[in-house]
C-alpha positions in Angstrom: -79.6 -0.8 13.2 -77.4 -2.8 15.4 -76.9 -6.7 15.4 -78.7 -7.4 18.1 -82.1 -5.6 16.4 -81.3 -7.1 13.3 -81.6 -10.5 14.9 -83.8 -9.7 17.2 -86.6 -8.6 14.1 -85.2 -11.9 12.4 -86.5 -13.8 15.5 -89.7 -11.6 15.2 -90.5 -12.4 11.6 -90.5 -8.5 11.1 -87.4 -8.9 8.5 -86.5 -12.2 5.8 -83.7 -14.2 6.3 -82.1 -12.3 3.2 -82.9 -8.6 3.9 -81.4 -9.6 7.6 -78.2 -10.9 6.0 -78.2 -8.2 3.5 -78.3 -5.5 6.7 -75.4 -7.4 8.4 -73.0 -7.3 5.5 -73.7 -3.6 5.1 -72.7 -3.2 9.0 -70.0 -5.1 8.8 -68.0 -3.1 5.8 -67.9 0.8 6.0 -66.1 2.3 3.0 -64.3 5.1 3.2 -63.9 7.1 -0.5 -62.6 4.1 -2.5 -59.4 3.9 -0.4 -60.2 1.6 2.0 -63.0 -1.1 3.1 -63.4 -0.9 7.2 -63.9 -4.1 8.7 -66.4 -2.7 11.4 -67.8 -5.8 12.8 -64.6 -7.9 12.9 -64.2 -7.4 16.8 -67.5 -8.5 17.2 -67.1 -11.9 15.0 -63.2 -12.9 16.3 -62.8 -10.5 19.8 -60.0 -8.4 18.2 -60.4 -5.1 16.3 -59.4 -3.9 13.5 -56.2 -2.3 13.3 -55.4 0.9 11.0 -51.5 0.2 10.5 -50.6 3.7 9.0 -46.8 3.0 8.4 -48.0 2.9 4.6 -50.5 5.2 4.7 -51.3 9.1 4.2 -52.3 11.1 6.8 -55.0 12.1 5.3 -55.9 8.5 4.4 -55.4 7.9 8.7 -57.4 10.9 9.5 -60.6 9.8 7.4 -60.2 5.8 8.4 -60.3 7.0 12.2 -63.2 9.7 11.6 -65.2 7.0 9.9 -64.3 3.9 12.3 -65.3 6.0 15.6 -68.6 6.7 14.2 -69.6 3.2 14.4 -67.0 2.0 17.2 -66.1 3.5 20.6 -62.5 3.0 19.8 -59.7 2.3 17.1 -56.2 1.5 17.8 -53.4 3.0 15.1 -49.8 1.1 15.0 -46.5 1.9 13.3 -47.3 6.0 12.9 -44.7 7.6 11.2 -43.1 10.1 13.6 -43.8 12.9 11.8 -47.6 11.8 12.0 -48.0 11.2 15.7 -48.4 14.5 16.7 -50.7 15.4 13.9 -52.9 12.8 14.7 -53.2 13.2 18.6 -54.1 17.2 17.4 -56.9 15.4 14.7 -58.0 13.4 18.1 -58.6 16.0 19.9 -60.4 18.0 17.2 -62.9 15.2 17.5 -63.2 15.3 20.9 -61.8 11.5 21.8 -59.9 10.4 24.7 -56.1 9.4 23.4 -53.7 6.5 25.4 -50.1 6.8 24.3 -47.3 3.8 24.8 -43.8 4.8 26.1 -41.4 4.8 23.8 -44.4 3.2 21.4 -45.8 4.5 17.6 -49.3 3.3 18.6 -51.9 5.2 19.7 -55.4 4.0 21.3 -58.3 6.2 20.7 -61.8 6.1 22.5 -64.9 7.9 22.9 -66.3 6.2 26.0 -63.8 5.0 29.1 -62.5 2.0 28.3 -63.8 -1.1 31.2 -61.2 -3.2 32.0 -64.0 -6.7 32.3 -62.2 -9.2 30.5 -58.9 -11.2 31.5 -55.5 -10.1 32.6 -52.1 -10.3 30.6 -48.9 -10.1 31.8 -45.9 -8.4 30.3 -42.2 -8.5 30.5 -39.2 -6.8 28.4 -35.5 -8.2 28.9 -34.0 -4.3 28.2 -35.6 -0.8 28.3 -34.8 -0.8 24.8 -37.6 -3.5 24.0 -40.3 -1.1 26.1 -41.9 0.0 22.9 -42.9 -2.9 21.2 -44.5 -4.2 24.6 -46.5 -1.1 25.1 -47.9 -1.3 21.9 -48.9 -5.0 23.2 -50.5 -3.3 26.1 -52.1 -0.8 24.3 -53.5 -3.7 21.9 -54.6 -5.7 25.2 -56.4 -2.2 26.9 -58.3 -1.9 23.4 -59.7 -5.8 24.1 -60.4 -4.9 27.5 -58.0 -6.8 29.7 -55.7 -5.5 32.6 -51.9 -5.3 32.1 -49.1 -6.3 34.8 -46.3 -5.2 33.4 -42.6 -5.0 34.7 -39.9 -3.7 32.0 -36.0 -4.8 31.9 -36.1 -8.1 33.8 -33.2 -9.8 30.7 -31.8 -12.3 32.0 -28.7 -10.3 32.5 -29.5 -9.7 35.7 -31.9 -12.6 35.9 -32.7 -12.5 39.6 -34.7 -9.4 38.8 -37.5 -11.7 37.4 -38.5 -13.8 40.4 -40.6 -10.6 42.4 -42.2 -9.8 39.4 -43.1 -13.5 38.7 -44.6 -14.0 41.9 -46.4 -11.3 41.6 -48.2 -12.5 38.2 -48.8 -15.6 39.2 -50.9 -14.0 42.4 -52.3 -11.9 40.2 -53.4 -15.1 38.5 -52.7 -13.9 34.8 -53.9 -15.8 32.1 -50.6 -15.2 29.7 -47.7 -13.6 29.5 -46.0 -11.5 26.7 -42.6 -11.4 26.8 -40.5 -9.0 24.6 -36.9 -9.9 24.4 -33.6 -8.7 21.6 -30.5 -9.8 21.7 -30.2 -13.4 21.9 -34.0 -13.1 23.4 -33.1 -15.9 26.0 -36.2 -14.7 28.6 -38.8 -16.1 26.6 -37.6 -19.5 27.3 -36.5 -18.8 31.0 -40.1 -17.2 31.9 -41.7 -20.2 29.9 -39.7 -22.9 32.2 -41.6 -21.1 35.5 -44.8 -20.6 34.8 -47.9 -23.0 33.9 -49.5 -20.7 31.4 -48.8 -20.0 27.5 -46.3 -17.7 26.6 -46.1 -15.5 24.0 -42.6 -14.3 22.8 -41.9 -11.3 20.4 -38.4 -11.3 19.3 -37.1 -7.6 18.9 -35.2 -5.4 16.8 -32.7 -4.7 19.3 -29.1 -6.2 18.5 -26.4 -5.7 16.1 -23.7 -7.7 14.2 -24.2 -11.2 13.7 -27.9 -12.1 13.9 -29.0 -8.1 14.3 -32.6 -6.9 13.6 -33.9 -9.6 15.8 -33.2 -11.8 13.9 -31.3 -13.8 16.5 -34.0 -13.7 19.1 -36.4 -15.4 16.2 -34.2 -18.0 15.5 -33.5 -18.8 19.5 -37.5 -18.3 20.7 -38.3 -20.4 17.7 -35.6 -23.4 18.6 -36.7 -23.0 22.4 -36.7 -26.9 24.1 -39.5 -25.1 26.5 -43.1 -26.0 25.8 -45.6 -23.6 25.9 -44.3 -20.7 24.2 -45.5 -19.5 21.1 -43.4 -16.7 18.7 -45.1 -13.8 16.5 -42.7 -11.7 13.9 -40.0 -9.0 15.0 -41.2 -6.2 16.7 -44.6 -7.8 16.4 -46.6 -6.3 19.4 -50.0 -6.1 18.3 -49.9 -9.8 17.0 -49.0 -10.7 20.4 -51.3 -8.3 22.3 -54.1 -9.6 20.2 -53.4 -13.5 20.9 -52.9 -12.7 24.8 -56.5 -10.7 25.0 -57.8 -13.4 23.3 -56.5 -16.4 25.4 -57.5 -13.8 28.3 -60.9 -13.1 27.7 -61.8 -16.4 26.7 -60.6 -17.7 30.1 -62.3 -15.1 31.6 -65.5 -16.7 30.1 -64.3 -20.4 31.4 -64.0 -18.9 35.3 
């Protein structure tokens, strides 16, 4: 029984107000052999899915998650597969007869069952080096999953910083509602893009760099100390934090227009 009946034979005195809470709790959890406790109905309640995040996980353990989560969802999103994994589970996808969307240079994959409609807002995204691509794409991958379209325009850094003024332009006709901008090194195009623009920013530092301040830890510190209103900062290499904030600011404005 979906949500909607549930409430609907609420409405209709069919069902109590307990055995209708009771049915709700059980669609929201799916259990999967003891291992794990699926939080099916959490896109539903806050607008962003649940992730599996299989860096610490079997492959066995992914393989039974994803079987499990597509038969109550028309997609799940996978980050931080170990590259030994990845191919294994794009073979496991198409055993079940799913649709797969791979990120450049990216350890996420997006798997779906039905085409995935891009209805809700529009995010754009920007990496200072080529080096930072993966990280963004698994921000796209994480905004596609939340239905919102992607401008994207990778190695724009602000060492050759009149590269960013087309691409700019272009957004702001394009009328996104947020930009994510992944940056390493001393991650100094956060803060330039968040000086040109009149909507929020979202930064993720990167673990590009070495020597003093490496790991990205130097592009935290700088994003985080930036004079620039209107940007906000997830973790290193975060990009499904940041592709889940952007959807989110996106679809809700979506709502507003």
């Amino acid at each position: 029984m979906e949500i909607y009946e549930i409430l609907e034979s609420l409405k209709e005195g069919k069902i109590s107000v307990d055995n209708a809470k009771k049915l709700l709790s059980l669609y929201s959890i799916e259990e999967v052999e003891g291992f794990a406790k699926i939080d099916i109905n959490r896109r539903k309640r806050r607008g962003i899915p649940e992730i599996i995040f299989a860096e610490t996980k079997e492959l066995d353990e992914i393989k039974k998650i994803i079987k499990r989560t597509l038969e109550k969802a028309n997609s799940v999103m996978i980050s931080r597969i170990k590259k030994k994994d990845y191919p294994k589970i794009q073979t496991f996808a198409k055993k079940l007869k799913v649709k797969i969307k791979t990120g450049k240079k990216s350890s996420a994959l997006l798997l779906f069952k039905k085409p995935i409609k891009f209805h809700g807002g529009k995010v754009g995204i920007l990496t200072a080096g080529t080096s930072d691509i993966g990280v963004a794409e698994e921000s796209r991958l994480m905004c596609e999953a939340m239905n919102c379209k992607c401008i994207i325009s990778y190695d724009v850094g602000v060492a050759g910083i009149h590269r960013i003024f087309p691409i700019l332009k272009e957004m702001i006709e394009e009328d996104v509602d947020c930009i994510i901008v992944a940056a390493g090194m001393e991650g100094a195009l956060a803060t330039l893009v968040s000086t040109m623009v009149d909507i929020p920013i979202i930064g993720i530092p990167t673990s590009v760099g070495y020597g003093y301040g490496a790991k990205g830890i130097a592009a935290l510190a700088s994003m985080l100390q930036s004079c620039s209103l209107g940007l906000s900062v997830v973790n290193i290499d975060n990009g499904i934090a940041a592709g889940g904030i952007a959807a989110n600011i996106a679809n809700r404005s979506i709502r507003k227009k």
